[in-house]
PAMAR-278849 format. One record per residue (C-alpha): residue in three letters; x, y, z. Coordinates in steps of 0.1 Angstrom, whole numbers, padded with zeros to 4 digits, always signed. Layout:
AlaXYZ/...
This chain:
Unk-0173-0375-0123/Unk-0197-0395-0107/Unk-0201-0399-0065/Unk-0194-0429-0055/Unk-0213-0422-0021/Unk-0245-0399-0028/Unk-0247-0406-0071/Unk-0242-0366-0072/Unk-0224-0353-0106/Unk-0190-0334-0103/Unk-0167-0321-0125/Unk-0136-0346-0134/Unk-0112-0321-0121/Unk-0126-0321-0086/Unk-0111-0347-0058/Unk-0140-0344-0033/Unk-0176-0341-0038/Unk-0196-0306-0037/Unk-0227-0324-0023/Unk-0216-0347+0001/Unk-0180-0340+0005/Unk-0169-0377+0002/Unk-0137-0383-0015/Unk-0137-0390-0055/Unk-0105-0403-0060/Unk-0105-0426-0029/Unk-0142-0448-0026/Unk-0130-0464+0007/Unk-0134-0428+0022/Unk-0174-0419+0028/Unk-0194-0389+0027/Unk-0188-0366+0065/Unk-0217-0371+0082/Unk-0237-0341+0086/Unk-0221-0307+0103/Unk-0194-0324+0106/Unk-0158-0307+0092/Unk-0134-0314+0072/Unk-0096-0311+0081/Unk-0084-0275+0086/Unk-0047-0265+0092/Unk-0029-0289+0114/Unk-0020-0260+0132/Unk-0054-0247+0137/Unk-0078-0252+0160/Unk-0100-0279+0152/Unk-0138-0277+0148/Unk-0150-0301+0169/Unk-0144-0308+0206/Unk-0110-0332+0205/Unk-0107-0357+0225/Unk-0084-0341+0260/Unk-0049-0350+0250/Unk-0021-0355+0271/Unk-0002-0327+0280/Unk+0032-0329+0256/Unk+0056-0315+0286/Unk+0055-0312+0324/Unk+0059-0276+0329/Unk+0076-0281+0364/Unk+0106-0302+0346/Unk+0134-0290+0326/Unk+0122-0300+0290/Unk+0148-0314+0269/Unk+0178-0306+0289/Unk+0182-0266+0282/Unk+0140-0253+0284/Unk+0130-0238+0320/Unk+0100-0217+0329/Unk+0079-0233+0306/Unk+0040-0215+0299/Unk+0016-0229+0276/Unk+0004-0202+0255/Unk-0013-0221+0225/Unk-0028-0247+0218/Unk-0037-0263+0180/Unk-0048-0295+0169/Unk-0014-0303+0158/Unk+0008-0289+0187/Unk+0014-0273+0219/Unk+0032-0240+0221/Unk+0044-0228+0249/Unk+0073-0198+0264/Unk+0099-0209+0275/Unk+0141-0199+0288/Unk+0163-0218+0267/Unk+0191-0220+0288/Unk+0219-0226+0262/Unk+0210-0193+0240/Unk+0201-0172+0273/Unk+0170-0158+0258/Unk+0132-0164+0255/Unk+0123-0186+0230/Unk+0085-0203+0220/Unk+0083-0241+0217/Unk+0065-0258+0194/Unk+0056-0293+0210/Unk+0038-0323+0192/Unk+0009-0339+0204/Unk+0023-0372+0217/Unk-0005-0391+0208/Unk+0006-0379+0172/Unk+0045-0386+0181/Unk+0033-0422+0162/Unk+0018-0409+0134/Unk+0041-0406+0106/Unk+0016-0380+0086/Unk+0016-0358+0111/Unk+0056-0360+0118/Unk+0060-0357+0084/Unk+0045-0326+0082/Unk+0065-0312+0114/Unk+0093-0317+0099/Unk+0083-0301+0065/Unk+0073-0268+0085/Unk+0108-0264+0099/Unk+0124-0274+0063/Unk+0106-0247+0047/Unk+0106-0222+0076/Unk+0146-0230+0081/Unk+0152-0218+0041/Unk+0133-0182+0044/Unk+0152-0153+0062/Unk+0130-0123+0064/Unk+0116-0101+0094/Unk+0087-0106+0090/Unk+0087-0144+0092/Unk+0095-0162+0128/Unk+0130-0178+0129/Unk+0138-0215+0137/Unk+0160-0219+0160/Unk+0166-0259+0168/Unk+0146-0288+0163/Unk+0149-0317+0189/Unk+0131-0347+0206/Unk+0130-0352+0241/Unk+0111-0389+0248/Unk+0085-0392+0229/Unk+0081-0350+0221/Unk+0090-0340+0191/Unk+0092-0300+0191/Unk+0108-0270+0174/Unk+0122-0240+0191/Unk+0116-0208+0176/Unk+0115-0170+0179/Unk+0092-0155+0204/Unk+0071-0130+0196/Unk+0056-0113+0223/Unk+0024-0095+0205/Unk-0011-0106+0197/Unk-0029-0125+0168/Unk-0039-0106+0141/Unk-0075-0120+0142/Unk-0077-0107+0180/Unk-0066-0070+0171/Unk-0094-0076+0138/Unk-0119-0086+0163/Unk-0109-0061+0196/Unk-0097-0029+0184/Unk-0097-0032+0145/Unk-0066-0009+0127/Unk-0073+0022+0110/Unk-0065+0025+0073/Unk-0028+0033+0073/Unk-0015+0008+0101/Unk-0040-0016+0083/Unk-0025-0014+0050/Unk+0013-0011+0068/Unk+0004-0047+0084/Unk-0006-0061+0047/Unk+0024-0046+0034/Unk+0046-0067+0057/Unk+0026-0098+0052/Unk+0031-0094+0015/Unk+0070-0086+0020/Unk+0072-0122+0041/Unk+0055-0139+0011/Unk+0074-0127-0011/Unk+0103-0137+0002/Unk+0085-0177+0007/Unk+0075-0178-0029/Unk+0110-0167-0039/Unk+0125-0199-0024/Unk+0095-0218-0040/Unk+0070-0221-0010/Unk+0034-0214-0013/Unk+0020-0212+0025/Unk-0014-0222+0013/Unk-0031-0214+0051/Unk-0024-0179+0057/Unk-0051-0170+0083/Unk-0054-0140+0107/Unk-0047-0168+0130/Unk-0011-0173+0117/Unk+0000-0138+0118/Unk+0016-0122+0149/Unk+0020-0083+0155/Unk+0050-0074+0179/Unk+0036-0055+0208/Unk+0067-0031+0209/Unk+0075-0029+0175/Unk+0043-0032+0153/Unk+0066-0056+0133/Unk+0040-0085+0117/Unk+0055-0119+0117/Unk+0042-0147+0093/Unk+0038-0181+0120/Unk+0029-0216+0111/Unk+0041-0231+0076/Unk+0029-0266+0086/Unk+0008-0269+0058/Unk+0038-0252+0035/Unk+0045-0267+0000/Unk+0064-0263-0032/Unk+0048-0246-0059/Unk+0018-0269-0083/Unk+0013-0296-0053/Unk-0019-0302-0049/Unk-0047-0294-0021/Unk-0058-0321-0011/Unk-0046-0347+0012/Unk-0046-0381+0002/Unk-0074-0388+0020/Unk-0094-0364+0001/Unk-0098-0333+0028/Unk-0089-0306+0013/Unk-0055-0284+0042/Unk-0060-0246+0048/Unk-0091-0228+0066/Unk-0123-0226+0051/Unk-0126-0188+0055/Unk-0096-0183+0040/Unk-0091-0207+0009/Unk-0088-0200-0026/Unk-0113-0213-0050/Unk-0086-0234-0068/Unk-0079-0247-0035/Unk-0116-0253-0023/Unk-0118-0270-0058/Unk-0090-0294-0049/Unk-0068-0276-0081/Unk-0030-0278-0075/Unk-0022-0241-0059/Unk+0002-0219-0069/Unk+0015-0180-0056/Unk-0019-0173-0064/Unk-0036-0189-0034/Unk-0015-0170-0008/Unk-0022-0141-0027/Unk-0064-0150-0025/Unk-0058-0153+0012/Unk-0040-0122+0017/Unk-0073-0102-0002/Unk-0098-0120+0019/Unk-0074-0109+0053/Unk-0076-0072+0034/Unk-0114-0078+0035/Unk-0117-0085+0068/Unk-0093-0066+0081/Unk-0105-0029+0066/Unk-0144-0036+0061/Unk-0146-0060+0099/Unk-0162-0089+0081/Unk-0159-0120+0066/Unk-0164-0122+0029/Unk-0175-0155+0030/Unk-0184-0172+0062/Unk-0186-0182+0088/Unk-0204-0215+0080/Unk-0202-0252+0079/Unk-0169-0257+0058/Unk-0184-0269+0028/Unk-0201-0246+0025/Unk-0180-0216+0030/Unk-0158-0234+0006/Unk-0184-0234-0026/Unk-0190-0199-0019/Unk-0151-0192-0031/Unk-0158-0209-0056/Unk-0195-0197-0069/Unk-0204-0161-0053/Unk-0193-0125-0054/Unk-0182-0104-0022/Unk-0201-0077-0014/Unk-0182-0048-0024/Unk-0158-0035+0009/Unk-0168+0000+0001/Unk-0208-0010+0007/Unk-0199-0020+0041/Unk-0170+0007+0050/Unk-0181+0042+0026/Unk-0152+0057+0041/Unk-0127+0033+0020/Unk-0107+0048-0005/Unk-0117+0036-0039/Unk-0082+0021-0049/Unk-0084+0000-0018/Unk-0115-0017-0028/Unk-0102-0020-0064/Unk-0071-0037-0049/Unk-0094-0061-0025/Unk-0111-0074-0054/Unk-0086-0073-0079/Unk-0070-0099-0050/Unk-0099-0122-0044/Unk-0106-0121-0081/Unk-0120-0163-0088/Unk-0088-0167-0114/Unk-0058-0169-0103/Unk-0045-0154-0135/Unk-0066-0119-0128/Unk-0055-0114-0094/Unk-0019-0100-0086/Unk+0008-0121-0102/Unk+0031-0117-0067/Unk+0031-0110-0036/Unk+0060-0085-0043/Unk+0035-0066-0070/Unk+0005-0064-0043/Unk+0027-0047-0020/Unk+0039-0021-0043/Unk+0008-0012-0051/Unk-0002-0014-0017/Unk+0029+0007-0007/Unk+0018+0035-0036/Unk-0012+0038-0024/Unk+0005+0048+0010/Unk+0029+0064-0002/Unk+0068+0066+0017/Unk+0096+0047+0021/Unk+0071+0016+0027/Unk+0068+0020-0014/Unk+0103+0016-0022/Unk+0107-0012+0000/Unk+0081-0029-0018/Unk+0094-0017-0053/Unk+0128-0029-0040/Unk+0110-0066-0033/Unk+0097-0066-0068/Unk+0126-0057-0085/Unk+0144-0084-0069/Unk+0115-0111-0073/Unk+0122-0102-0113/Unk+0158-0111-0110/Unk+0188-0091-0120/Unk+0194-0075-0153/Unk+0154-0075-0161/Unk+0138-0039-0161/Unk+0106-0036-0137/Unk+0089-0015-0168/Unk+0104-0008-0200/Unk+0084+0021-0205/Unk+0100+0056-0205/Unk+0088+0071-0170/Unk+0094+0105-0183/Unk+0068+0105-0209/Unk+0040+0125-0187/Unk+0049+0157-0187/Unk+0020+0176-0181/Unk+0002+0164-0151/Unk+0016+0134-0133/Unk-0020+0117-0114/Unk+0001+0089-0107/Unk+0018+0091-0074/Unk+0049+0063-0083/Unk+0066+0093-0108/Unk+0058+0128-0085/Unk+0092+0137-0075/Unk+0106+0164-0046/Unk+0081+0190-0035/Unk+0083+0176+0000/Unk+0083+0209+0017/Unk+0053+0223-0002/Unk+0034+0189+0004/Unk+0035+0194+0039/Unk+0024+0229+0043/Unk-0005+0225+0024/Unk-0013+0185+0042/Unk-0006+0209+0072/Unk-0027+0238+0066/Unk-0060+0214+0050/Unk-0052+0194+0085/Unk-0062+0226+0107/Unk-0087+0222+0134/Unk-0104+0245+0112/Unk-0091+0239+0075/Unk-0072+0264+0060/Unk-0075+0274+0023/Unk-0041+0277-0001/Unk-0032+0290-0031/Unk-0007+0278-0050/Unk+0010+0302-0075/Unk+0039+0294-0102/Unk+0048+0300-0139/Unk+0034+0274-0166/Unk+0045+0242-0166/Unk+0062+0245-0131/Unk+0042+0213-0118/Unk+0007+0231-0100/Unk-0015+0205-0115/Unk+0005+0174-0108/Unk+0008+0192-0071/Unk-0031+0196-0069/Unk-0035+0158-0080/Unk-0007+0148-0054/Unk-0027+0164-0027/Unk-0059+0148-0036/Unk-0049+0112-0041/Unk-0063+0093-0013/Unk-0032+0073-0006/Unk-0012+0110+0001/Unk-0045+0117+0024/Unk-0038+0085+0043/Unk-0002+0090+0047/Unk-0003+0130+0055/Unk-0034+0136+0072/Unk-0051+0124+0108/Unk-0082+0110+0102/Unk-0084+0110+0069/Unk-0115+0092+0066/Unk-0132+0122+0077/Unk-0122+0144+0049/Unk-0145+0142+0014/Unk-0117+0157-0015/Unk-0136+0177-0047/Unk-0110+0184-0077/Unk-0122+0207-0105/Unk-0103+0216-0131/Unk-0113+0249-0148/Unk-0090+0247-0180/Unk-0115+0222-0189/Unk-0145+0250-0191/Unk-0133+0281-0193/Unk-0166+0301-0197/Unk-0190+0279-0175/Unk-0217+0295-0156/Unk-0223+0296-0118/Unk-0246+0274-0125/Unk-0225+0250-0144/Unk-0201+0250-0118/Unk-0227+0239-0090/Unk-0240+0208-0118/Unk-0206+0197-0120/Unk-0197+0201-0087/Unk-0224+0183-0076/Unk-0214+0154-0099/Unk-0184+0150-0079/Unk-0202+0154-0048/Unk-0227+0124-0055/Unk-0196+0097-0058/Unk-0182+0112-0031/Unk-0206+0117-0001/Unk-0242+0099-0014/Unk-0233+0070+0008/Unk-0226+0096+0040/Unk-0252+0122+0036/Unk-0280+0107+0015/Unk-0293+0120-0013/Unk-0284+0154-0024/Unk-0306+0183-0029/Unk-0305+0205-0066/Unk-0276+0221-0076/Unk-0269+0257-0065/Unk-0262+0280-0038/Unk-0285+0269-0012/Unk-0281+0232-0024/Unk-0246+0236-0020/Unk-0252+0254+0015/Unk-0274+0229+0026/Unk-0246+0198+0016/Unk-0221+0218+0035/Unk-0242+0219+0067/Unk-0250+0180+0065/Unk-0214+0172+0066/Unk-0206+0194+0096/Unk-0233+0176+0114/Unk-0214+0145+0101/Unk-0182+0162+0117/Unk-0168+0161+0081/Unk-0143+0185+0064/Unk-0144+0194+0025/Unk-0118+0205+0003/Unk-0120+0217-0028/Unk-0092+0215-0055/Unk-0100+0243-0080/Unk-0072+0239-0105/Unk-0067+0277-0133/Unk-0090+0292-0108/Unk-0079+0321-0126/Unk-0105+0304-0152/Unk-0132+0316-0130/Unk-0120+0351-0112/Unk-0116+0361-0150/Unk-0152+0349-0160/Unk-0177+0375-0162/Unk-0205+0349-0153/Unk-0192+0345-0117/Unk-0204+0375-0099/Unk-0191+0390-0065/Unk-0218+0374-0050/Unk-0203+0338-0057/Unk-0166+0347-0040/Unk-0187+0362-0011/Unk-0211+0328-0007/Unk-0175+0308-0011/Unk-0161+0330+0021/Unk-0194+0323+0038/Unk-0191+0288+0036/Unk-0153+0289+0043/Unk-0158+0307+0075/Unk-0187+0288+0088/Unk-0182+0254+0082/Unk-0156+0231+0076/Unk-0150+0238+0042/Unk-0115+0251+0024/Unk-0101+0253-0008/Unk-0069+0247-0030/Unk-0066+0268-0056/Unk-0034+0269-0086/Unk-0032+0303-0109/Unk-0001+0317-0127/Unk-0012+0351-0106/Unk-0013+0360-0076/Unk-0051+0356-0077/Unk-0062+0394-0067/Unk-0043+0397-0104/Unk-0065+0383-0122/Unk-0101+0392-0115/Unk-0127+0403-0138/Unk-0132+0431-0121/Unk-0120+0460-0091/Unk-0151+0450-0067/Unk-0139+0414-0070/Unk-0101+0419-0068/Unk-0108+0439-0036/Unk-0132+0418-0017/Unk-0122+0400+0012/Unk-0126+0365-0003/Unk-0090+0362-0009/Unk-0087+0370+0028/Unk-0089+0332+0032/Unk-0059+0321+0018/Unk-0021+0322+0023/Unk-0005+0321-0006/Unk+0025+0298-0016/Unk+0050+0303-0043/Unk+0051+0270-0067/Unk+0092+0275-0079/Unk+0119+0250-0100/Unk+0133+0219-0083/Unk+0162+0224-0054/Unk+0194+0205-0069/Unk+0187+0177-0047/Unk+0150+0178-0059/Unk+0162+0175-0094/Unk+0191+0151-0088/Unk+0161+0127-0078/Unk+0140+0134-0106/Unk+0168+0122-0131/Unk+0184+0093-0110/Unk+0152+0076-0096/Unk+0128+0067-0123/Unk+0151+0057-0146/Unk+0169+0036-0124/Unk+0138+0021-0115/Unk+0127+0018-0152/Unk+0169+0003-0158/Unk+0181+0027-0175/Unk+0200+0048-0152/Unk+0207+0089-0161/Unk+0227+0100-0130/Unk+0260+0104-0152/Unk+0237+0126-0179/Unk+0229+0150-0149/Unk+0246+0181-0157/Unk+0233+0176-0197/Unk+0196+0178-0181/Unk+0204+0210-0164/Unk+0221+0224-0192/Unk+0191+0220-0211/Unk+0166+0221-0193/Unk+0175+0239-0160/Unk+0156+0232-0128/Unk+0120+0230-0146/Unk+0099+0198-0142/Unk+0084+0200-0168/Unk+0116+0208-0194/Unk+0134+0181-0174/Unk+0109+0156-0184/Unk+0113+0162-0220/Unk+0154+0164-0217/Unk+0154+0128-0194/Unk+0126+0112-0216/Unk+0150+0125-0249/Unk+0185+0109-0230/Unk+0165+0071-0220/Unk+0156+0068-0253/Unk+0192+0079-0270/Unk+0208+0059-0291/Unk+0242+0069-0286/Unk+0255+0053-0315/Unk+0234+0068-0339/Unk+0242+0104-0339/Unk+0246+0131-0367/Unk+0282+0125-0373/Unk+0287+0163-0377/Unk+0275+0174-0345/Unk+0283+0167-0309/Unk+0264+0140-0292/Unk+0245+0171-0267/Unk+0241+0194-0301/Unk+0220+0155-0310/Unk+0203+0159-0279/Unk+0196+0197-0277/Unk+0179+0191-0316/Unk+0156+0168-0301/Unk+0151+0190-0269/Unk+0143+0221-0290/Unk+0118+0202-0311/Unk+0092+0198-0282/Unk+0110+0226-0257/Unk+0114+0256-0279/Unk+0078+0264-0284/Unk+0071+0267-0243/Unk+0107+0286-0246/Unk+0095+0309-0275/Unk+0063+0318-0250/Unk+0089+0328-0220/Unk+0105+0348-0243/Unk+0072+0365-0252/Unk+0062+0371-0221/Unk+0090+0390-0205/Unk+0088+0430-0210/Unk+0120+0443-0235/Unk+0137+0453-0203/Unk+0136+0417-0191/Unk+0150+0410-0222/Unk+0177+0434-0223/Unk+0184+0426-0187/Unk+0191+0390-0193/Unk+0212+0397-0225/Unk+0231+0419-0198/Unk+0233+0384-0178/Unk+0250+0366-0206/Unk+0273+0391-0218/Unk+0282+0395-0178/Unk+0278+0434-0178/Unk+0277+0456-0144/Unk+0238+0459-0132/Unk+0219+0490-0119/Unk+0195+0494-0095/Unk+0169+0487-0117/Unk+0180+0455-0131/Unk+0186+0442-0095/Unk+0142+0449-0091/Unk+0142+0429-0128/Unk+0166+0402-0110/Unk+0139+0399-0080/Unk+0108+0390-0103/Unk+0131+0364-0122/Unk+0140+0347-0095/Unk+0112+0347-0083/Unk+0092+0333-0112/Unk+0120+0303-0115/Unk+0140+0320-0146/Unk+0172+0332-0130/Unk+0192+0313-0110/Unk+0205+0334-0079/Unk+0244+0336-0067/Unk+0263+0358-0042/Unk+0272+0384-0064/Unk+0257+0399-0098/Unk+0290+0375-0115/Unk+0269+0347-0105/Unk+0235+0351-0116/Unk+0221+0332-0150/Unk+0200+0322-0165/Unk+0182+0289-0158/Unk+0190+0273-0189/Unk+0223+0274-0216/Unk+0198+0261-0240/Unk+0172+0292-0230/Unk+0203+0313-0235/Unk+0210+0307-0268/Unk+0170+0307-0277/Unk+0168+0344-0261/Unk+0202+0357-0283/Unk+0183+0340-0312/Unk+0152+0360-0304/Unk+0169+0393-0301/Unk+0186+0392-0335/Unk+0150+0380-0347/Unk+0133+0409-0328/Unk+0164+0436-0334/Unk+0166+0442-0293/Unk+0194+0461-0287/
């Protein structure tokens, strides 16, 4: 398409021109002349000095019959807003007043009266309320909910957020959209500008749908300037497309941009300008500007701003779920909640089986219970000094999904102060077994370089006094390190890791702020390589904590959440889980994942529908059962056969009764009547193994 103005090429979809800005659709409407601006938000503020308008009340009068005490507190190119007492509902309310040299302009009423439409039609706390709409002379004004707080963009620009309230403020602004786009309105100039944060509450209230429209209406006015705020606009928008969920959602990652890194991606600039820039360059990446930013927060930045509106986040509802699982808390369910509604009833937010990980859960959405645990070792890692921890617990009791739990940076936001201040390290052992010291410095120093390159510089080689030398800088940097070692018993068992490594590891625990996580089967003093290790004082460092099964209410979760969320609910299956499986994570994975994918119709017609089940349960389970079995001395074995048959216990057995309780095996009761074993199913696989083995 051709310029009627400046003779400048555009592409046929566009309605204004990318080198003058005239209007192509309308030829009566000319190029701007130059540093001039196009039309932002009616609500804004505009760009160039306004003509002084008159004032739209007389704040000595009574204003409409019922408004006293009346304080202008903002001022747009649209409208007045001022406090004021409504008199009728006793309370403090804000007043929106027109311009009245708008009150003849019918554009400008129309789109008034479009703001408190669409605001009328969406209830949620986090967008202001209408209360009544009214003309008094020649003012035409709404009254709405006060909110006594400050602008967004002020906090941004004064006293920016830290990285939890941060992403608790983009949660709420994504919970108030959702709830908009449900009803079918796309804001399409969502601007720090627009959003209010309650002084006493921290509650974050969504203002000014003047601009507000039903979903595919276009951009553009008809006079060829394009609504919303430069800064802010989505390249569809900029590119006068018809907008769509997508647009709010664009706005929302450029806010996220600002709001975490202190900077505009794009801007601030003449508005044409800003404008092609959405729609022809790449942000610099957050993390360049802020280091300390967690990685999935700059993924979820740019994943929002993406130029396509089908690559960003297809809802509001979606962007705060994963902004609440990055987070963490009740903050995620609310968000899940929001996007399980937004899908409508009777649709499944996943039809995947949640249960299928069973090994080590890394994502956060399907860690269950452990709450206790979690915040002893948050609590211990949080230490003016930090503390080192070692977890202990049977296979398959969940120590690797707790270890990648602890290290997930949204955990870190939600559990410890500061966070931003602490550099993570996981290392998983089981994955080389018989590295060298060495090789553990190579790959440690892997980590280190996507971790701290950007804090500390470059890093020096790989070793002891490399290492000693990193630990150093990031003391001077007031930083804290933690390293995750998961099978550390990998390494106290290696012969290549002398007693002079655990001795430079205490060194560097006691003198700097350095501590370590550590998961083992053994109590780690158990499983050295040798007596001069086992007896050192490296494992002076540590407190130990006992990894057991699920509490009842832990496992009642585990079953009843994730497939509820996934829509197939197991509550009612409950005891058939713990039958099988007992109080284990891990075999309760395998017995939920066996029940969500049941066909109950389909069974063998000669067997119960739990002998089905316990088939299917067996076929994965009865291997890890078969190595319980084969780890327990013949007088555990006897003891628990003693268990089932319910005989009378000695002394003995009660010290046998201790180490499998302990170890998550037996299940303790007030009297010897009431201990078993943790699973009926393990049961009947131990009485299978004694008449296999001839135990007696």
């Amino acid at each position: 398409m051709i310029c009627a103005s400046c003779k400048a090429e555009n592409p046929n979809s566009n309605w204004y021109c990318l080198n003058c800005g005239a209007s192509l659709r309308d030829p009566a409407v000319k190029a701007l002349p130059a540093g001039s601006a196009r039309p932002t938000s009616p609500a804004g503020t505009s760009r160039r000095k306004a003509a002084p308008k008159k004032p739209a009340v007389k704040p000595e009068k009574i204003f409409a019959g019922r408004y006293r005490e009346l304080v202008k507190i903002g001022d747009g190119a649209m409208a007045s807003v001022y406090r004021a007492l409504d008199t009728v509902l006793d309370q403090t309310v804000a007043l929106k007043v027109l311009h009245p040299d708008l009150a003849a302009n019918h554009d400008y009423i129309a789109r008034f009266k479009r703001e408190i439409a669409l605001a009328r039609t969406i209830t949620h706390p986090n967008v202001y309320r209408i209360y009544d709409i009214g003309q008094s002379e020649d003012s035409h004004f709404i009254s709405m909910e006060y909110v006594e707080g400050e602008e967004l963009k002020s906090i941004i620009q004064s006293r920016p957020p830290g990285l939890e309230e941060g992403l608790r403020i983009i949660r709420q602004i994504c919970l108030a959209l959702s709830q908009a786009h449900r009803k079918g309105i796309i804001h399409r100039d969502l601007k720090p500008q627009n959003i209010m944060l309650e002084k006493e509450t921290g509650r974050c209230v969504v203002m000014d749908f003047g601009i507000a429209i039903g979903e595919t209406s276009s951009a553009i006015t008809q006079s060829g300037a394009f609504l919303g705020t430069p800064e802010y606009i989505s390249p569809e928008q900029a590119n006068g497309q018809n907008v769509g969920q997508a647009a709010d959602i664009y706005a929302v990652g450029i806010i996220m941009y600002e709001l975490f890194t202190g900077k505009l991606p794009f801007g601030p600039g003449k508005p044409l300008s800003v404008a092609l820039k959405h729609i022809n360059e790449t942000p610099v990446a957050p993390r360049k500007l802020k280091p300390e930013l967690p990685r999935e927060l700059e993924a979820i930045i740019l994943k929002a701003m993406e130029k396509e509106p089908a690559r960003r986040y297809q809802s509001a509802a979606e962007l705060a779920a994963e902004l609440g699982r990055l987070s963490g808390g009740m903050e995620y369910s609310e968000a899940l909640a929001a996007f399980a509604a937004e899908r409508g009833p009777g649709l499944q937010l996943s039809s995947q089986n949640p249960y299928l990980n069973r090994n080590m859960i890394r994502d956060r959405r399907f860690f269950y219970g452990r709450k206790k645990e979690i915040a002893t070792i948050y609590s211990r890692i949080g230490a003016g000094r930090p503390q080192s921890v070692s977890i202990v617990g049977e296979r398959r009791i969940g120590k690797s999904s707790l270890l990648h739990f602890i290290n997930e940076s949204g955990n870190r936001l939600s559990y410890l102060k500061e966070s931003a201040s602490y550099i993570f390290i996981f290392m998983d052992f089981q994955e080389k077994r018989r590295s060298s010291a060495q090789e553990f410095f190579v790959s440690l120093f892997e980590k280190l370089k996507e971790e701290t390159a950007e804090r500390i510089g470059s890093l020096p080689e790989p070793g002891y006094d490399g290492f000693k030398e990193v630990c150093e800088r990031l003391d001077g940097e007031k930083m804290k390190l933690v390293l995750l070692f998961d099978e550390f018993e990998s390494i106290t068992k290696n012969r290549n890791f002398t007693p002079e490594f655990f001795a430079f590891l205490r060194s560097l625990a006691n003198n700097y702020n350095v501590a370590y996580v550590t998961s083992s089967v053994k109590n780690l003093q158990e499983l050295c390589h040798n007596r001069e290790i086992s007896d050192s004082p490296f494992f002076n460092i540590f407190s130990n904590l006992n990894l057991g099964a699920f509490t009842e209410q832990e496992a009642r979760l585990f079953v009843g959440e994730p497939s509820r969320i996934a829509g197939n609910p197991l509550e009612e299956h409950f005891d058939s889980v713990v039958e099988l499986a007992g109080y284990f994570p891990f075999y309760m994975a395998i017995a939920c994942s066996i029940l969500f994918d049941f066909d109950f119709e389909q069974v063998h017609p000669r067997k119960t529908v739990f002998e089905n089940i316990e088939e299917l349960f067996l076929d994965e389970a009865g291997m890890h059962f078969q190595f319980i079995l084969d780890s327990l001395s013949r007088d555990e074995i006897r003891f628990c056969k003693k268990i089932i048959d319910q005989e009378p216990l000695g002394d003995v057995d009660r010290y046998a009764a201790r180490s499998l309780i302990r170890r998550g095996y037996l299940l303790a009761g007030e009297t010897d009547q009431e201990l078993r074993l943790f699973s009926g199913t393990f049961a009947k696989k131990l009485l299978e193994h004694l008449l296999k083995e001839k135990i007696t």
